[in-house]
C-alpha positions as a printed Julia matrix, in Angstrom:
141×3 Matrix{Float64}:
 108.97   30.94  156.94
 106.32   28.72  158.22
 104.38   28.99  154.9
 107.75   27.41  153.46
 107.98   24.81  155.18
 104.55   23.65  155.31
 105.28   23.01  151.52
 108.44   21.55  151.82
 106.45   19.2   154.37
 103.66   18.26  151.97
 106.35   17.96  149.13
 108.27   15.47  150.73
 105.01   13.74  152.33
 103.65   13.56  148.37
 107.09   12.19  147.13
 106.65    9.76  149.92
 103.03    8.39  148.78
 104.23    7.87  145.07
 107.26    5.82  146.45
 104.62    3.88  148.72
 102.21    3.85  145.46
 105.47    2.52  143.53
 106.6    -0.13  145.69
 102.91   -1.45  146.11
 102.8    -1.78  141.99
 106.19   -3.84  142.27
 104.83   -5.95  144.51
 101.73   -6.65  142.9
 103.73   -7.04  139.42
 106.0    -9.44  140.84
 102.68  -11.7   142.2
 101.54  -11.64  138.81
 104.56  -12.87  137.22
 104.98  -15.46  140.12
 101.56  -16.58  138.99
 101.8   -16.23  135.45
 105.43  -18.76  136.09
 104.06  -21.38  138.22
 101.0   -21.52  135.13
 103.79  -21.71  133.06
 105.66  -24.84  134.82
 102.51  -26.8   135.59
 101.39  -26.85  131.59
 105.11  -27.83  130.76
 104.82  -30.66  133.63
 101.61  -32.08  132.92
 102.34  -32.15  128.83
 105.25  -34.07  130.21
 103.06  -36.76  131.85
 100.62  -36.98  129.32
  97.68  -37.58  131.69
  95.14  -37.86  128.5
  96.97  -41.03  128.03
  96.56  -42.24  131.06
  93.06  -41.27  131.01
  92.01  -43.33  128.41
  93.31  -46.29  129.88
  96.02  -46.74  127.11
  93.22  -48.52  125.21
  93.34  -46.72  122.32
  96.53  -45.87  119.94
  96.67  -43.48  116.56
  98.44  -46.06  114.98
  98.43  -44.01  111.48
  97.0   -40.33  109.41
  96.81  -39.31  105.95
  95.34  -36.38  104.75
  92.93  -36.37  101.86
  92.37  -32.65  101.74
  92.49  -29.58  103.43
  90.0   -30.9   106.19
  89.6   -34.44  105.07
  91.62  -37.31  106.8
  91.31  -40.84  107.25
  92.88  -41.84  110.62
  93.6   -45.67  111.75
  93.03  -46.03  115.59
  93.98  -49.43  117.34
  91.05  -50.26  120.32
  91.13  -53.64  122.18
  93.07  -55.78  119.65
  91.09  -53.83  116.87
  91.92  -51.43  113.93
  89.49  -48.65  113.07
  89.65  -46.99  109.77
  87.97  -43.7   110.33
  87.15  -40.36  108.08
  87.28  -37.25  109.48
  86.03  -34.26  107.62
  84.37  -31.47  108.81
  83.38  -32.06  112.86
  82.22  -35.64  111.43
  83.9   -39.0   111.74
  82.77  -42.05  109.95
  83.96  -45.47  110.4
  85.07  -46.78  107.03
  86.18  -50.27  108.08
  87.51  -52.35  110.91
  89.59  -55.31  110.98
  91.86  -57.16  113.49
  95.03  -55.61  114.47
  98.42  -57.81  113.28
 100.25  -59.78  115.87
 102.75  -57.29  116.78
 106.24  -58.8   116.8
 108.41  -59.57  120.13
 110.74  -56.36  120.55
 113.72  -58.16  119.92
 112.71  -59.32  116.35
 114.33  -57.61  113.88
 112.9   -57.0   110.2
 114.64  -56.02  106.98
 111.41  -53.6   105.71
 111.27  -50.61  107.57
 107.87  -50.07  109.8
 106.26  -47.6   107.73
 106.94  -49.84  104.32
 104.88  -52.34  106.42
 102.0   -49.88  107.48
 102.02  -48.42  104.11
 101.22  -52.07  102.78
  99.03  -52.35  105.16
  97.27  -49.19  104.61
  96.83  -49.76  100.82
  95.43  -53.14  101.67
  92.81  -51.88  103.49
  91.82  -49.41  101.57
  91.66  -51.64   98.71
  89.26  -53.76  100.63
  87.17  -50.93  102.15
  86.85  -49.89   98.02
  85.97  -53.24   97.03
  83.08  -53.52   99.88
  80.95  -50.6    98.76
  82.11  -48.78   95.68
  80.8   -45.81   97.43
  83.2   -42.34   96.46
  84.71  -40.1    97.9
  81.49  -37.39   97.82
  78.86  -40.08   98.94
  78.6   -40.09  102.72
């Protein structure tokens, strides 16, 4: 009888470590997805801030993109009262051209042309005059 329950002993103490082993796995998978969730909220909060922003100073704006190919763009930045007209392609960037940013108008100005009428006007202006400068094409860097 004692050889019985010796094993009914050791049963129950074996049963007992893989509920210990069980509950120690829980615990540790709960951590991780407390971990993985505060990760999680502090990405979402700081996207929310925008600290790059804030980084640079607010000193330089994307004021416009268009893209000339599959890598290829030509992106106009606004820095210190000044447009850049710039030419990304392929890890490079090139300045094209730069000329003073327009007098922005008072916020409670109202215009019958839409903004991006006026930036596409804008746009095409520049580029005229950034084609008339050096005649240089699209392949010469």
């Amino acid at each position: 009888m004692s050889n019985t329950t010796s094993s009914a002993t050791a049963s129950l103490t074996g049963g007992g470590d893989a509920l210990v082993g069980m509950a120690t796995l829980g615990k540790t998978a709960a951590a991780l997805a407390l971990v993985i969730a505060i990760i999680l909220v502090c990405t979402a909060l700081l996207r929310r801030w925008n600290p790059q922003k804030r980084a640079a100073g607010g000193h330089l704006q994307v004021i416009g993109s268009a893209a000339l190919g599959s890598r290829e763009r030509v992106v106009i930045v606004e820095i210190e009262g000044t447009w850049l007209v710039l030419g990304v392609a392929g890890g490079q960037v090139n300045k094209l051209h730069e000329l003073a940013a327009p007098a922005r108008p008072a916020s409670g100005a109202t215009s019958s042309t839409p903004e991006g009428e006026r930036f596409a006007a804008r746009f095409a202006r520049a580029l005229k005059h950034n084609a008339g400068l050096g005649g240089r094409g699209r392949g010469d860097a």
